[in-house]
C-alpha positions in Angstrom: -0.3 -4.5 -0.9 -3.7 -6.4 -0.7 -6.1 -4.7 -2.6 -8.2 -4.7 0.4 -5.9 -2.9 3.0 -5.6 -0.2 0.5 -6.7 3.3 2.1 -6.7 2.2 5.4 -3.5 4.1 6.7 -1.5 1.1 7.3 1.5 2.4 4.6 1.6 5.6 6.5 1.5 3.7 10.3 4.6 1.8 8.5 6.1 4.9 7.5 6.0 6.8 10.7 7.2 3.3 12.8 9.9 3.3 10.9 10.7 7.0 10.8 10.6 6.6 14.7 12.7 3.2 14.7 15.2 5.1 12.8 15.1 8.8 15.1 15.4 6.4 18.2 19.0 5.2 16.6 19.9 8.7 15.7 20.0 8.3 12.2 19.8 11.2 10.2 18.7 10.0 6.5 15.8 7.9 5.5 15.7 7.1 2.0 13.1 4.3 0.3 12.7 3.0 -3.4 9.9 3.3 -5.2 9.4 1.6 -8.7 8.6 4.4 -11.5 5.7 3.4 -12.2 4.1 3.1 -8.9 2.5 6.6 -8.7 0.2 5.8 -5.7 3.4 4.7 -3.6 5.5 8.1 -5.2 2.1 9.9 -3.7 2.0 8.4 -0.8 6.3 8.9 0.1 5.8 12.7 -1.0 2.6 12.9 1.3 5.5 11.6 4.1 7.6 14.3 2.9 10.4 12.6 1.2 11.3 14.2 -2.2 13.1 12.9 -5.3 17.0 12.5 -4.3 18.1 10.3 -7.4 17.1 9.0 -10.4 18.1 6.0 -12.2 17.5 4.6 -16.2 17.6 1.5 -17.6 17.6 0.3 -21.1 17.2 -3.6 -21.9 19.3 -5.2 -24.4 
Protein backbone atom coordinates (compact mmCIF):
# COMPACT_ATOMS: atom_id res chain seq x y z
CA UNK A 1 0.00 0.00 0.00
CA UNK A 2 1.04 3.74 -0.61
CA UNK A 3 2.40 5.06 2.32
CA UNK A 4 -0.01 7.81 2.02
CA UNK A 5 -3.34 5.88 1.98
CA UNK A 6 -2.19 4.24 5.11
CA UNK A 7 -4.83 4.75 8.05
CA UNK A 8 -7.45 5.87 6.02
CA UNK A 9 -9.80 2.75 6.25
CA UNK A 10 -9.49 1.82 2.71
CA UNK A 11 -7.96 -2.00 3.71
CA UNK A 12 -10.94 -2.41 5.91
CA UNK A 13 -13.67 -0.88 2.99
CA UNK A 14 -11.77 -3.74 0.81
CA UNK A 15 -12.21 -6.22 3.39
CA UNK A 16 -15.91 -5.72 4.11
CA UNK A 17 -16.63 -5.41 -0.07
CA UNK A 18 -15.23 -8.46 -0.40
CA UNK A 19 -16.77 -10.13 2.69
CA UNK A 20 -20.16 -8.98 1.11
CA UNK A 21 -19.12 -10.04 -2.66
CA UNK A 22 -18.54 -13.37 -1.18
CA UNK A 23 -21.97 -13.59 1.41
CA UNK A 24 -23.94 -12.46 -1.84
CA UNK A 25 -22.56 -15.96 -3.58
CA UNK A 26 -23.22 -17.93 -0.48
CA UNK A 27 -19.89 -18.78 0.21
CA UNK A 28 -19.20 -19.84 3.55
CA UNK A 29 -15.15 -19.48 4.04
CA UNK A 30 -13.04 -16.50 3.46
CA UNK A 31 -9.49 -17.16 3.90
CA UNK A 32 -6.52 -14.43 2.84
CA UNK A 33 -2.54 -14.71 3.06
CA UNK A 34 -0.58 -12.62 4.83
CA UNK A 35 3.28 -12.63 4.58
CA UNK A 36 4.81 -13.34 8.30
CA UNK A 37 6.30 -10.47 8.58
CA UNK A 38 3.67 -8.11 7.84
CA UNK A 39 2.36 -7.47 11.38
CA UNK A 40 0.25 -4.39 10.47
CA UNK A 41 -1.73 -6.47 7.78
CA UNK A 42 -1.82 -9.76 10.57
CA UNK A 43 -3.42 -6.67 12.78
CA UNK A 44 -5.50 -5.43 10.55
CA UNK A 45 -7.16 -9.37 9.29
CA UNK A 46 -7.51 -10.09 13.16
CA UNK A 47 -9.22 -6.56 13.68
CA UNK A 48 -11.65 -8.27 10.66
CA UNK A 49 -12.00 -11.25 12.73
CA UNK A 50 -10.16 -13.78 10.87
CA UNK A 51 -7.79 -15.92 13.02
CA UNK A 52 -4.69 -18.08 12.30
CA UNK A 53 -5.98 -21.32 10.30
CA UNK A 54 -2.54 -22.56 8.98
CA UNK A 55 0.83 -22.14 9.17
CA UNK A 56 3.46 -22.77 6.75
CA UNK A 57 7.80 -22.88 6.98
CA UNK A 58 10.22 -22.48 4.67
CA UNK A 59 13.92 -23.09 4.78
CA UNK A 60 16.22 -21.95 1.68
CA UNK A 61 18.77 -24.09 0.39
Amino acid sequence: MVPDARGKGLGRALMTACEGWSRDRSHKLLMVGVLAHNRRAIRSFEGAGFSPYTLLLRRYL
